[in-house]
N, C-alpha and C positions, 0 to 999 in steps of 0.2 A: 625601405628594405630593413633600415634599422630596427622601426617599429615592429613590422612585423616575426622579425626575428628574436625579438623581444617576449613576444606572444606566445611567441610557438616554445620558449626555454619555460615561459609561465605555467602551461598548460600541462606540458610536459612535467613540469614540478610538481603540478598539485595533482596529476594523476599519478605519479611514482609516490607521493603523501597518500593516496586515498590506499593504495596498495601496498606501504608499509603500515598503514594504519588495519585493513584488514588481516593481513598476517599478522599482527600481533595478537587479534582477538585468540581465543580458545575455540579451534572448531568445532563446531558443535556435534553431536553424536545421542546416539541413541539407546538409553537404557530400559531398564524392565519397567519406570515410573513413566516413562515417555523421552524428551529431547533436552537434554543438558546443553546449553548455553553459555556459557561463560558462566557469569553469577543466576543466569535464570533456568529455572527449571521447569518445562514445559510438561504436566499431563499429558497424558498420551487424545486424550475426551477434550482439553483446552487447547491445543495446537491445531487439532480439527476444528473443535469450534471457533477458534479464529483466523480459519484461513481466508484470505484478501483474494483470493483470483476471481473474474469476473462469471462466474457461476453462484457462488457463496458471499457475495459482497458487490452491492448494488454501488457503481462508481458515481453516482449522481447524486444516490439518496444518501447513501454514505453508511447505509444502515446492511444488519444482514440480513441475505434472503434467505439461506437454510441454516437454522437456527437448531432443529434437533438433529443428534446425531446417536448412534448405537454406543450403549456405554461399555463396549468390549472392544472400540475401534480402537488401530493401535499405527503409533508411525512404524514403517517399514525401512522406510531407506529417507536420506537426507540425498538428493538428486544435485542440488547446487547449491554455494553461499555467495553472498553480496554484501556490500558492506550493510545493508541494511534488513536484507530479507533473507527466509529461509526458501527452497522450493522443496515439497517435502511429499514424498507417496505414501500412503496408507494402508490398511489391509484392504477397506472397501473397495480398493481399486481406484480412488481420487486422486489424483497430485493439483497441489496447491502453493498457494504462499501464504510466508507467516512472520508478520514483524522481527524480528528479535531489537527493537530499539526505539524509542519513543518517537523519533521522526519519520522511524519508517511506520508507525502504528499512526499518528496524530497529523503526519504533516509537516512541514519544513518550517525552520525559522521564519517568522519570528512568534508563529505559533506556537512549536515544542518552547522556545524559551518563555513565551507565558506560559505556561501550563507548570513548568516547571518552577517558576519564580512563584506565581498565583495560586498554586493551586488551595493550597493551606488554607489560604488567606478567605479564599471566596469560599470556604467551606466553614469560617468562623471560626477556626481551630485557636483556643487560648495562648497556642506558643506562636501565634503571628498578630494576633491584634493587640491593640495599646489601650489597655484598659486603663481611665485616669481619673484621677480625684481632686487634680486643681486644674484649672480654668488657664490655657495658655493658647502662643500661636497656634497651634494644630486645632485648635477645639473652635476656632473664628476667623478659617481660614477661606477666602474668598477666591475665587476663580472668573476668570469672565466668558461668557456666554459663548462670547465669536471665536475667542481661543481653543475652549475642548469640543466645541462643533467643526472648526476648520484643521483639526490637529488632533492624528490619533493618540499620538506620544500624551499630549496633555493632555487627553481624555481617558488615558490609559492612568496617569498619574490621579487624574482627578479623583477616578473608580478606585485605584488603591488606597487611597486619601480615607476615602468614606468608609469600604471596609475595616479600614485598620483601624481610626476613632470614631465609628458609627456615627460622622455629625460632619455636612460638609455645606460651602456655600456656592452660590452663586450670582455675579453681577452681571450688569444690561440685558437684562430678559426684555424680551417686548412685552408689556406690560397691556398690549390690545392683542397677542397672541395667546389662545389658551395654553392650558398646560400641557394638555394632549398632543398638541401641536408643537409645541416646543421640544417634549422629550421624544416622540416622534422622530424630529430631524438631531435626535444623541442617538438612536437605532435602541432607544430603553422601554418601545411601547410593545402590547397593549399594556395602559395603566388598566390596575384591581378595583373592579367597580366591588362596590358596597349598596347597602339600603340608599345611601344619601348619593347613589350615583358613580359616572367614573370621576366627577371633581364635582366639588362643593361650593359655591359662592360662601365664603364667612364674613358677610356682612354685619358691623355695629347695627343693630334694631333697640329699638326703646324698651319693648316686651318679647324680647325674644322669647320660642319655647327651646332654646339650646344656650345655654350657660355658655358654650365660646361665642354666640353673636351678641353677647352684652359687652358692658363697660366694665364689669367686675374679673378680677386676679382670676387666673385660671390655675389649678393647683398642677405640680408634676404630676403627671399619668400618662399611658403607654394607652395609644388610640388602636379600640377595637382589637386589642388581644384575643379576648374572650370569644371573639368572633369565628366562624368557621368557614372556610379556608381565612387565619388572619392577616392582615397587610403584613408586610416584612420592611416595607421601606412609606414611610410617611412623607409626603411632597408641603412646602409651603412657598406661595407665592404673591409677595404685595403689589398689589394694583396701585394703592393710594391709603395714605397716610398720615392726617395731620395732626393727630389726638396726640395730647402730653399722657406722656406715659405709655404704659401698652409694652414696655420689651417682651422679648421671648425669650423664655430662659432653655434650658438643657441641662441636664445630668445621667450620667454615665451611673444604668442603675444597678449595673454588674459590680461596681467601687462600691455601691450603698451597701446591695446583697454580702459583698464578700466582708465588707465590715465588720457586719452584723456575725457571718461566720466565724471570725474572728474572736470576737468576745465574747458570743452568746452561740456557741457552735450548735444548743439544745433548739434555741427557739429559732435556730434556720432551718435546722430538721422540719420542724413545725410546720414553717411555712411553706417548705419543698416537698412536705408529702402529704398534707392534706388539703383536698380539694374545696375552691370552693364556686357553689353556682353564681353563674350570672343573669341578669336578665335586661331585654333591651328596655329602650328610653318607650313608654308608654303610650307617647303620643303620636307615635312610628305604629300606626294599631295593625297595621299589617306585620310587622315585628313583636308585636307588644312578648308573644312566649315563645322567642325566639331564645333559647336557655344552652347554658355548654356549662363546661364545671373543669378549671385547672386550680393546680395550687400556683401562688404566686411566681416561687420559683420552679421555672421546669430543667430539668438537666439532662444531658446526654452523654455517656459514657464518664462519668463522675464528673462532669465541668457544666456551669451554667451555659444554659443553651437560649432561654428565654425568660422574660421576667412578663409576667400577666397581672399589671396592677394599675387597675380604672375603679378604684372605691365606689361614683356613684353608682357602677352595675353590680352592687354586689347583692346579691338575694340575702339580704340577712335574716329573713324568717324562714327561711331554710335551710338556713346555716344552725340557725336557733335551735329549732324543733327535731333536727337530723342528727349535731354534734352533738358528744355528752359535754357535760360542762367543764369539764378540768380540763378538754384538751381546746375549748372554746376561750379560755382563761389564759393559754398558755401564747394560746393563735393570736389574740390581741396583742398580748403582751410583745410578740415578737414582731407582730406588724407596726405600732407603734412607736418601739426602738426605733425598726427598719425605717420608717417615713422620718422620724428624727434627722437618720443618716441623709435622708434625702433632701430632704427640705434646709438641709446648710447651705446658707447661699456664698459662703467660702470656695464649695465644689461646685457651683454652678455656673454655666455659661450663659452670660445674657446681652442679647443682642438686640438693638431697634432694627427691625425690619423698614426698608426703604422703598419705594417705588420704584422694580425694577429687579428687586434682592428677589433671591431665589433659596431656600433651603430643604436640605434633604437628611433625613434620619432612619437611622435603625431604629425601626419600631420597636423590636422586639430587647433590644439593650439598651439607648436612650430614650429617656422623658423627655418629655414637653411640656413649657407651661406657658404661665403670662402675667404678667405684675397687670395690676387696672389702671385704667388709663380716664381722663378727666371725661364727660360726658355733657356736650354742649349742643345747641341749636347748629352748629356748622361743621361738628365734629363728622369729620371722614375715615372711616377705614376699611378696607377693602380687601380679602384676600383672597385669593384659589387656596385650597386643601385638597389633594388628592395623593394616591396610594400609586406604588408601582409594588413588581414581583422582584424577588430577590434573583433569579436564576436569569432575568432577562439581564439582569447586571450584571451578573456571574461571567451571562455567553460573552457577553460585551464586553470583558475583562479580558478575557483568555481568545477572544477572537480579534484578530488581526485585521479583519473588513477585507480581507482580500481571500480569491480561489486557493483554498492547500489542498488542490489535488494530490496524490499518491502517485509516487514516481514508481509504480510495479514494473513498469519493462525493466529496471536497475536490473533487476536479477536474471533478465537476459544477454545486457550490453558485456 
């Protein structure tokens, strides 16, 4: 009896809280612009077009079904408030509901609170990620396999990890399971196939016709930028490993880029607005004119968004015969600094890959590369290379793994 009288003073608590908390809000009302809301301001055309009742808002698909609406529709009356939702009649003659609050628009915790905490972040936004220039724990930071597959929390960590230093690891992969397979059971597939497939075997070969299956340094470059649609997230995976030498380095090519803006603010320009073509590897003859054309750096709303820099695709007889020469003079000059920047092995992360290790990068803001490794009758080295999408990471950030149906009866109870 104790307990349950316990229950009943609880329940009774946090519904007298749910009920000072909606009185406090501002109620909402209805001006010449549309539905005033506390701090939001509802369209009279945007309130309609987001109304949630199961006529205009597919409870399953989650998507909506009536999507145009007259741009002279106008709310009428505000019928009912909830702590979450509005129910609102229009001129058409509709009544409906209409969020007014991010969980009642997105879904309950612990959703709304990623969404909230992530959103920035999985959008690559400069004031969330950690752009760096020297080589520390976060830049060689390891996770294990069974932990952010059995635990969303740590997979939730792990995903923030990566977006924020574009460079994360992972240990005890089954090393006889592919990669497909593996990121598959993190909820991170379909991987981005390419020419060379959804993954790659990057085997040591004696005459390789691809410069990463030999024994020689692989210089920093950004894989398949030029490409179109390009990878956003680069996979690496070692099977087997006994070659002396061989690390894999990293550098953050957003610290090189911004350097270089730093000191030479003329010949970043340079490189951020003139384009230049690419062309694939030759011997891909199904690719061979497969051609795209970025400048090195691409930007979005004045902030590096991407960096496009694979020297051996670069068409330089078409660079030649197209640029004039003073700005072909200037383009050098500034790419050449730039790889300076790069090529500091002070800024860079270099790690021996293990049998077992697992790594993943931002294509599009970390390099990759590789010191050369000895080259022997018994020498082994084995890896998976493959590509994921950035957005499947994104959902996978911001989702919960669990049902966030919409509690629309709220604004009946």
């Amino acid at each position: 009896n104790e307990y349950k009288s316990y229950l009943r003073k609880m329940a009774l608590k946090m519904v007298s809280n749910a009920k000072l908390k909606l009185l406090s809000r501002t109620l909402a009302m209805i001006t010449s612009e549309g539905i005033k809301d506390g701090n939001l301001t509802f369209l009279h055309l945007e309130s309609r077009s987001s109304c949630l009742c199961p006529t205009c808002y597919g409870k399953f698909s989650k998507q909506k079904i009536v999507t145009i609406h007259s741009k002279d529709v106008k709310a009428i009356e505000i019928v009912k408030e909830s702590q979450n939702y509005l129910k609102v009649k229009w001129c058409d003659g509709h009544e409906g509901i209409v969020a007014r609050t991010p969980q009642g628009y997105y879904g309950p915790p612990p959703l709304t609170d990623a969404i909230e905490k992530y959103y920035n972040l999985s959008l690559r936004y400069h004031s969330e990620i950690k752009i760096w220039d020297r080589p520390d724990e976060n830049t060689s930071k390891f996770w294990s396999y069974e932990d952010i597959a059995n635990d969303d929390n740590a997979m939730r960590d792990f995903l923030e990890h990566f977006m924020r230093y574009g460079l994360v690891f992972l240990r005890n992969c089954n090393i006889n399971t592919l990669p497909e397979e593996l990121m598959e059971n993190l909820n991170l597939t379909p991987l981005l196939a390419t020419f060379y497939g959804p993954q790659d075997p990057v085997i040591h070969k004696p005459q390789p016709y691809n410069h990463a299956y030999s024994a020689k340094g692989l210089d920093q470059h950004t894989d398949l930028t030029h490409y179109n649609p390009s990878p956003n997230i680069f996979g690496l995976m070692c099977v087997e490993n006994n070659a002396i030498g061989g690390e894999s380095t990293f550098r953050d090519q957003f610290s090189a880029a911004l350097q270089l803006k730093a000191h030479r603010p003329d010949l970043y320009e340079i490189l951020a607005t003139t384009p230049r073509r690419h062309k694939m590897n030759p011997t891909i003859k199904r690719f061979r004119h497969h051609v795209t054309e970025d400048p090195v750096f691409v930007e979005k709303d004045g902030h590096l968004y991407k960096i496009v820099d694979n020297a051996p695709n670069f068409d330089d007889f078409h660079f030649i015969s197209n640029a004039d020469l003073e700005t072909r003079k200037k383009w050098w000059e500034g790419y050449h600094l730039y790889r300076e920047y790069t090529r500091d092995p002070s800024m860079m992360t270099k790690i021996k890959l293990n049998p077992g290790d697992l790594v993943l990068v931002d294509n599009w803001r970390v390099s990759h590369g590789r010191e050369p490794f000895g080259e022997g009758p018994d020498t082994k080295r084995s890896l998976w290379a493959f590509y994921l999408n950035w957005n499947h990471m994104q959902a996978r950030l911001l989702d919960n793994n669990t049902d966030e149906s919409l509690d629309l009866e709220e604004i009946d109870n």
